[in-house]
C-alpha positions in Angstrom: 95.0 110.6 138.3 93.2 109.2 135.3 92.6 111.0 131.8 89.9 109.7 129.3 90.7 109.4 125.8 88.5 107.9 122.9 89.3 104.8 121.0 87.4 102.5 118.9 88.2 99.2 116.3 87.1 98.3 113.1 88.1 96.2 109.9 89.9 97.2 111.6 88.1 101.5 115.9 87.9 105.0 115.8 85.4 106.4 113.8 83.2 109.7 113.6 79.6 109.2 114.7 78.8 111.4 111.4 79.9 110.5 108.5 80.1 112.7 105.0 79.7 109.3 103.1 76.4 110.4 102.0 72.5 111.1 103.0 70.1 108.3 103.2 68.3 109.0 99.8 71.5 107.6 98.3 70.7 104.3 99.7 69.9 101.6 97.1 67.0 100.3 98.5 65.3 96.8 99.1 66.5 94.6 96.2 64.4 93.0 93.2 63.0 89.6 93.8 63.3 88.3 89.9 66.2 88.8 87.6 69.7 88.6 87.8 70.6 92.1 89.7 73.8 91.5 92.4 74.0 94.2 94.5 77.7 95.1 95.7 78.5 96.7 98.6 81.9 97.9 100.3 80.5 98.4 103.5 82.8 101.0 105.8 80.7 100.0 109.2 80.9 96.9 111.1 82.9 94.1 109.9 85.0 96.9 108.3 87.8 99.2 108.8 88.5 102.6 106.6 91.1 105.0 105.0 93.1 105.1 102.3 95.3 102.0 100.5 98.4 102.2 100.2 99.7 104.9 102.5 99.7 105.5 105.5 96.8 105.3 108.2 96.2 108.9 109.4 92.8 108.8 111.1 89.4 107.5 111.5 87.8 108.7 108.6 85.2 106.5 107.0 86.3 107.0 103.5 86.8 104.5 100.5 89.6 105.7 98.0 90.7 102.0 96.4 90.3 102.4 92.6 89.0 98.5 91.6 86.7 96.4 92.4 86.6 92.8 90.8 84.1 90.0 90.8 84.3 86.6 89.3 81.6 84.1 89.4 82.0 80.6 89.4 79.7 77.7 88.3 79.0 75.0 90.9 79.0 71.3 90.8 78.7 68.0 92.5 79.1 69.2 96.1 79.4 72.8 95.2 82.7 71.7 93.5 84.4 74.5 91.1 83.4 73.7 87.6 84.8 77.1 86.2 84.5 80.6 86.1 81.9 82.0 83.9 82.4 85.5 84.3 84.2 88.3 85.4 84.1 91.8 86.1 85.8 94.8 87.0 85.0 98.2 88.4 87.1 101.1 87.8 87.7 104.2 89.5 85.7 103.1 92.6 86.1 105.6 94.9 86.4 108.4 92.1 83.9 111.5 93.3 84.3 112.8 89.3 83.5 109.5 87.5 82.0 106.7 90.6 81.7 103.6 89.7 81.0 103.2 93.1 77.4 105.5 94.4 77.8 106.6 98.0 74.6 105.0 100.2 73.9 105.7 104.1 71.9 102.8 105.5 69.9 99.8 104.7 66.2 99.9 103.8 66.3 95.9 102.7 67.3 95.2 106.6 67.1 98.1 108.9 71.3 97.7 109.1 73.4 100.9 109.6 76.1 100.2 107.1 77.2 102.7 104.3 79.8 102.6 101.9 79.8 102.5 98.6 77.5 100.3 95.9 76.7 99.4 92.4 74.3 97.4 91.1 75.6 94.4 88.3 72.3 93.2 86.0 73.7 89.6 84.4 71.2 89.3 82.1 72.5 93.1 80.9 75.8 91.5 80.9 76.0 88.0 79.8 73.8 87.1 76.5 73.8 84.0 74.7 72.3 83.5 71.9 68.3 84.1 72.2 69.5 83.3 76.3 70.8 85.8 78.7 72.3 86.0 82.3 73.8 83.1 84.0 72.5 79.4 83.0 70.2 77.9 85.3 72.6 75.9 87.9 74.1 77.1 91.4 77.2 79.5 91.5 79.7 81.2 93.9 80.3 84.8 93.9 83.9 86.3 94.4 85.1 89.8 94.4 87.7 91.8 96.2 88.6 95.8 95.8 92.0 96.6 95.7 93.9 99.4 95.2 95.9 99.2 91.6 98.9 101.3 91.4 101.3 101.8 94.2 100.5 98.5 96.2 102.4 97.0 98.3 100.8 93.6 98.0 101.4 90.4 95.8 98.4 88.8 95.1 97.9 85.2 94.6 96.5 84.0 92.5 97.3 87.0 90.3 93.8 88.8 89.6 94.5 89.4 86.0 94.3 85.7 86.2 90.7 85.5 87.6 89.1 85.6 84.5 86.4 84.2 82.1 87.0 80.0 81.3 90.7 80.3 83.5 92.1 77.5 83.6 92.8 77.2 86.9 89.3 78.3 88.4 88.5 74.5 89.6 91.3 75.2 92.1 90.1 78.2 93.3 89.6 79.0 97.2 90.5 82.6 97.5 92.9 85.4 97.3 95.9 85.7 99.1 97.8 89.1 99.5 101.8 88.9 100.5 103.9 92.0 101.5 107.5 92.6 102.2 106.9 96.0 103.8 103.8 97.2 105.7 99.9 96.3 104.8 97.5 98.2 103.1 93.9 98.2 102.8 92.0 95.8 100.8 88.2 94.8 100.8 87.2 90.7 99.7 83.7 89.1 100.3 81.8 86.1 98.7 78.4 84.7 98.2 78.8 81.3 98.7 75.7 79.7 96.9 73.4 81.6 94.8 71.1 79.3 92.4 69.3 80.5 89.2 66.0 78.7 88.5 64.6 77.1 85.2 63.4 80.7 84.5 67.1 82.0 84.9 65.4 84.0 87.4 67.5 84.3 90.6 66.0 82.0 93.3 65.7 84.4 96.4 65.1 84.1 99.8 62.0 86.4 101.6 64.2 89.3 102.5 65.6 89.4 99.0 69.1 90.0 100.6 71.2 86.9 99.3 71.8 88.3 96.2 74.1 91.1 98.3 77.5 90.8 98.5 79.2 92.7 101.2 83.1 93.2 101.2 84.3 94.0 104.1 87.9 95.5 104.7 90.2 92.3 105.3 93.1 94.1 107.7 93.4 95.8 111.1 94.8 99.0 111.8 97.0 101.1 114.4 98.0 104.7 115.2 99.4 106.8 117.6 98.4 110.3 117.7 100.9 111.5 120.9 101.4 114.5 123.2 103.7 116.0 126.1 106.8 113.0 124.8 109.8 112.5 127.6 112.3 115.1 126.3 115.3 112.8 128.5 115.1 110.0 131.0 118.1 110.0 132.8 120.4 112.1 131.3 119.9 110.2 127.8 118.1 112.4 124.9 114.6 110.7 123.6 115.0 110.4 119.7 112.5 107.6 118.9 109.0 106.8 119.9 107.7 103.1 118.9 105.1 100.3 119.2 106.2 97.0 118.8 104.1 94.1 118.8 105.0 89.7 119.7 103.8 89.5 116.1 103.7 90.4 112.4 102.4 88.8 109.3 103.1 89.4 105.8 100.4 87.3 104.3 97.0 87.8 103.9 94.5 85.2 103.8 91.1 86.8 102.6 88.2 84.2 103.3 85.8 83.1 105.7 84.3 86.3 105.5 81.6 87.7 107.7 79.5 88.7 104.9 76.1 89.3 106.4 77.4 91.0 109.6 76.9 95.0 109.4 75.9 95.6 113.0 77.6 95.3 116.2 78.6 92.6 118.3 76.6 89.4 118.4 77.1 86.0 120.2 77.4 84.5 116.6 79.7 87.0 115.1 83.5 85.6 114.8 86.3 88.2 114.5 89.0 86.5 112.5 92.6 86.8 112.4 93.2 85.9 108.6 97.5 86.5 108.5 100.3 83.9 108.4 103.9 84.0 107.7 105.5 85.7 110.3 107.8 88.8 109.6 111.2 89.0 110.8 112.1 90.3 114.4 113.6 93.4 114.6 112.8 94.9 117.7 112.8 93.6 121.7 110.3 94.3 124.6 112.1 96.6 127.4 112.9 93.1 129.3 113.9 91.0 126.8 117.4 89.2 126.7 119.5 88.0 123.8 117.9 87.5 120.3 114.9 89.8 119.1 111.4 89.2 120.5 109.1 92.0 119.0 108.2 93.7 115.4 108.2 97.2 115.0 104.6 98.1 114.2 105.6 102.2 113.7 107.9 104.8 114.8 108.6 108.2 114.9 111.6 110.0 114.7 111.1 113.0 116.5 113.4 115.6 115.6 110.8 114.9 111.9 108.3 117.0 114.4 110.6 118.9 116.4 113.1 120.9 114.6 115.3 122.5 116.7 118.4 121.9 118.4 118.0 120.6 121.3 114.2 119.5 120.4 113.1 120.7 123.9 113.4 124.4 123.3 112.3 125.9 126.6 113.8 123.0 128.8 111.7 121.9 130.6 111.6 118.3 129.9 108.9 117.7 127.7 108.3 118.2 123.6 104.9 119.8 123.5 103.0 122.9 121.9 106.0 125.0 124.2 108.4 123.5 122.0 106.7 124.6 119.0 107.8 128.1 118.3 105.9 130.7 116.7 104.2 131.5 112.9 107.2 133.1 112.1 110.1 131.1 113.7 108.6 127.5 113.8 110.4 125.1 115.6 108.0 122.5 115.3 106.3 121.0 111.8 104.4 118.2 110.3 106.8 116.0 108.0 107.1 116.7 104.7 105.6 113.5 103.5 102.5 113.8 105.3 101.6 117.6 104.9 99.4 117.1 101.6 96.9 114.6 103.7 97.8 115.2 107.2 96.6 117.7 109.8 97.4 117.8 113.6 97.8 120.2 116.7 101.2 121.9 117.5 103.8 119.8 119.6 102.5 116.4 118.6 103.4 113.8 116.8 101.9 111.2 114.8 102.3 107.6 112.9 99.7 104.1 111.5 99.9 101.7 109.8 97.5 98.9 108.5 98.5 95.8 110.1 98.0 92.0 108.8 96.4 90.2 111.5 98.4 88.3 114.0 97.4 85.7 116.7 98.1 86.4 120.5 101.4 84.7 121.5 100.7 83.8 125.5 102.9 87.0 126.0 102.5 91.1 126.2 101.1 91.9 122.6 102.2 95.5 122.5 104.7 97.9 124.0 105.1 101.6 123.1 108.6 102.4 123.7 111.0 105.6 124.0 114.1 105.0 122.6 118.0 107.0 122.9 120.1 107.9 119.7 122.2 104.3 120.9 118.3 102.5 120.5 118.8 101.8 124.0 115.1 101.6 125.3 115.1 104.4 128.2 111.1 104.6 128.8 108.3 102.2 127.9 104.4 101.7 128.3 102.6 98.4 128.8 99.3 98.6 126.7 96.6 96.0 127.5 93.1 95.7 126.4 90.4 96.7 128.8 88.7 93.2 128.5 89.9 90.4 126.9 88.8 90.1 123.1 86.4 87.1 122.8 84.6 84.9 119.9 88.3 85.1 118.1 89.0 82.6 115.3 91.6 81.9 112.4 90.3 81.5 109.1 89.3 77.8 109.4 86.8 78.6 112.4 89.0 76.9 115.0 88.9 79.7 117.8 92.4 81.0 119.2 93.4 80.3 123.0 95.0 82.2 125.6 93.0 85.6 124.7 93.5 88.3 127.9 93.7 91.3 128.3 97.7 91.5 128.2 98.1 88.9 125.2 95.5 89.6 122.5 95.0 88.9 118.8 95.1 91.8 116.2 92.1 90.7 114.1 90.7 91.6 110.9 88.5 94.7 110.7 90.0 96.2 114.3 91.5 99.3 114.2 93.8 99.8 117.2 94.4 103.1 118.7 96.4 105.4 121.2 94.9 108.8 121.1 91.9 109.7 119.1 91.7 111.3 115.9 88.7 111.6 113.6 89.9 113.3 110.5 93.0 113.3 108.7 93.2 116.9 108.0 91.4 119.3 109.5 91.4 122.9 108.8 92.2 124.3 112.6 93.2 120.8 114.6 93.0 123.1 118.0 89.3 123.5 116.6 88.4 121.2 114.1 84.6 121.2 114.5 81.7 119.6 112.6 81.9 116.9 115.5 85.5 115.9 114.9 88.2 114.8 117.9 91.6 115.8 118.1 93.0 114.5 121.4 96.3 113.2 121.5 97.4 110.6 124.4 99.6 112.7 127.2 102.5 110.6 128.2 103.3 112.1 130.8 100.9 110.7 132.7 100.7 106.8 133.2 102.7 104.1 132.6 99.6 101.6 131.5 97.7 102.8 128.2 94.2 100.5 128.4 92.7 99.9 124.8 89.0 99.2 124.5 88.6 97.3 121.5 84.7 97.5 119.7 83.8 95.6 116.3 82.4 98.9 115.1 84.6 101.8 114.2 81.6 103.9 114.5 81.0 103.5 118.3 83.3 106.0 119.9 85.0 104.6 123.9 87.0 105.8 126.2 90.6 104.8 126.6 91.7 105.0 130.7 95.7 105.9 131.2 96.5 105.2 134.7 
């Protein structure tokens, strides 16, 4: 028998096909041809993945909450050489609905694109004035910026953004930002414009469609969740305590460059999807066959006696931790986790777990397992997941594409969000009826022993998962 669930990727896959991220009158519009006006974008479709920085991933919502956005600018040479940065910038408050210093837009008048996000608008010759001159001097330049979540992070950044400032020092040596972690990844959005000249008239020299003076950051990570149903109560006499997913890979650094910064639709024979980590984390986990040292990283768990509260878990005995299992209003024996309950919604007998994840290349070997594990961590039931068709067009950061791509050894890559189950809102009033389009299906494993992901660049594009 086969049941159909939804899944969908990106930055970073499951997304609602309406979004409350605005109306199309909030869209800024085709751009001016003179001046110095940058337009900013942090796009949520397309090259991008959503939902909240620094904690963790709960659903498909497209939503923006980082707090800062910065942009530095820096003069060109000989050779587009760094000469130094000659100005900088940054936006507070981003995502805040009470003060934005990002506006909400839906759509793309300038080039018919689908995108939507959040944008502001950044006049130089407003900004910079010299003297009886204002706006950048006439000369070539490269645009920089990257939005960020300020308090809480889990990320190091290199160089330190405090650093990326007016005449620094260091800006000839510039390439890009790097983010480093010791714990799990977050969401972060970067994009450049590589070349953007001002003329004799320190007029911005455009192109016809006006559009190169638009920067687009795009969200730099890839996601995964679980959102899980009917769990194996015991296997063999031994009591399930943990549910995981580990993964052949893990990285704690974050390269953000290369950047897809005029892609906002999907798919493409030219578009690249990049995986933009290094530094491998440390094992800590093994696939169910594996002998001797570690082989696998833990990409989440669950604990779940954190969902099911009684003792024994499986109430009614009949091997499975489900909505049976759950109680009643008054004598609940089933509950969302503390931690999660202030942003976090979901149906009776389930459980629940994401993370964003730093991109990783394939390592000729079964990317993902989702395992059920005993109170000794003894494996006692596990799921192969495989991709429905191998991921193609997959690069590192240099450009040079990655080999051995299938459907059993795949690349997490940047802007991909990676899903078991499909959930399009973090908390909804009534998950058994959420409404207003929204999904709440959780995967049964019950059924199956292969969970098939269908990867799509687009988390707005909505398809089905098959569990065999």
């Amino acid at each position: 028998m086969k049941k159909f669930l939804c899944l969908a990727a990106t930055g970073m896959f499951l997304f609602s096909a309406c979004s409350n991220d605005g109306d199309p009158k909030d869209d800024p519009g085709p751009e001016s041809g003179t001046g110095q006006e940058l337009i900013l974008r942090v796009a949520n479709t397309g090259d991008g993945l959503t939902t909240k920085a620094g904690r963790p991933l709960y659903s498909s919502e497209a939503t923006q909450t980082i707090d800062k956005v910065k942009v530095a600018i820096f003069s060109l040479g000989t050779g587009d050489a760094l000469t130094g940065c000659v100005f900088d910038k940054e936006y507070n408050q981003w995502s805040d609905a009470s003060s934005p210093s990002g506006i909400i837009y839906n759509g793309s008048a300038n080039d018919g694109s689908a995108d939507h996000g959040r944008y502001t608008t950044l006049n130089l010759k407003t900004e910079i004035t010299n003297g009886s001159n204002v706006g950048l001097d006439p000369g070539n330049y490269l645009v920089y910026a990257i939005g960020y979540t300020s308090s809480g992070s889990n990320y190091t950044y290199s160089p330190a953004l405090t650093d990326i400032v007016k005449d620094w020092s260091g800006a000839n040596t510039f390439s890009y930002v790097t983010a480093t972690t010791t714990t799990e990844g977050e969401e972060v959005f970067a994009g450049s414009i590589q070349k953007i000249t001002v003329d004799a008239n320190r007029n911005f020299t455009l192109t016809a469609n006006v559009a190169n003076n638009v920067l687009y950051l795009h969200r730099q990570v890839a996601g995964a969740f679980g959102y899980f149903k009917n769990i194996p109560a015991k296997v063999d006499n031994k009591d399930a305590v943990t549910l995981r997913l580990v993964a052949s890979a893990k990285n704690t650094q974050l390269e953000m460059t290369n950047f897809n910064s005029s892609f906002r639709k999907t798919g493409g024979a030219n578009v690249k999807y990049v995986v933009n980590g290094k530094t491998s984390a440390t094992a800590n986990a093994k696939f169910h066959d594996a002998a001797g040292a570690d082989n696998a990283v833990i990409l989440y768990q669950i604990t779940l006696s954190d969902w099911f509260t009684a003792n024994p878990m499986d109430t009614n005995d009949d091997g499975l931790l489900n909505d049976q299992d759950a109680g009643t209003e008054l004598a609940s024996t089933w509950a969302i986790p503390v931690a999660m309950r202030a942003d976090f919604n979901a149906k009776k007998g389930t459980v629940f777990a994401g993370n964003f994840v730093i991109p990783f290349a394939n390592q000729n070997r079964s990317t993902l397992e989702l395992q059920l594990l005993d109170g000794a961590n003894t494996i006692i039931k596990y799921w192969t997941v495989n991709l429905a068709t191998a991921q193609t067009n997959v690069v590192n950061k240099d450009n040079v594409a990655i080999a051995n791509e299938s459907t059993g050894s795949y690349s997490f890559v940047r802007n991909h969000l990676y899903t078991i189950g499909e959930k399009t809102m973090a908390k909804p009033g009534d998950p058994e009826n959420p409404g207003g389009g929204e999904t709440e299906e959780p995967e049964d494993l019950f059924k199956g022993q292969i969970i098939t992901l269908r990867v799509n660049d687009n988390w707005e594009f909505i398809h089905k998962l098959v569990v065999e």
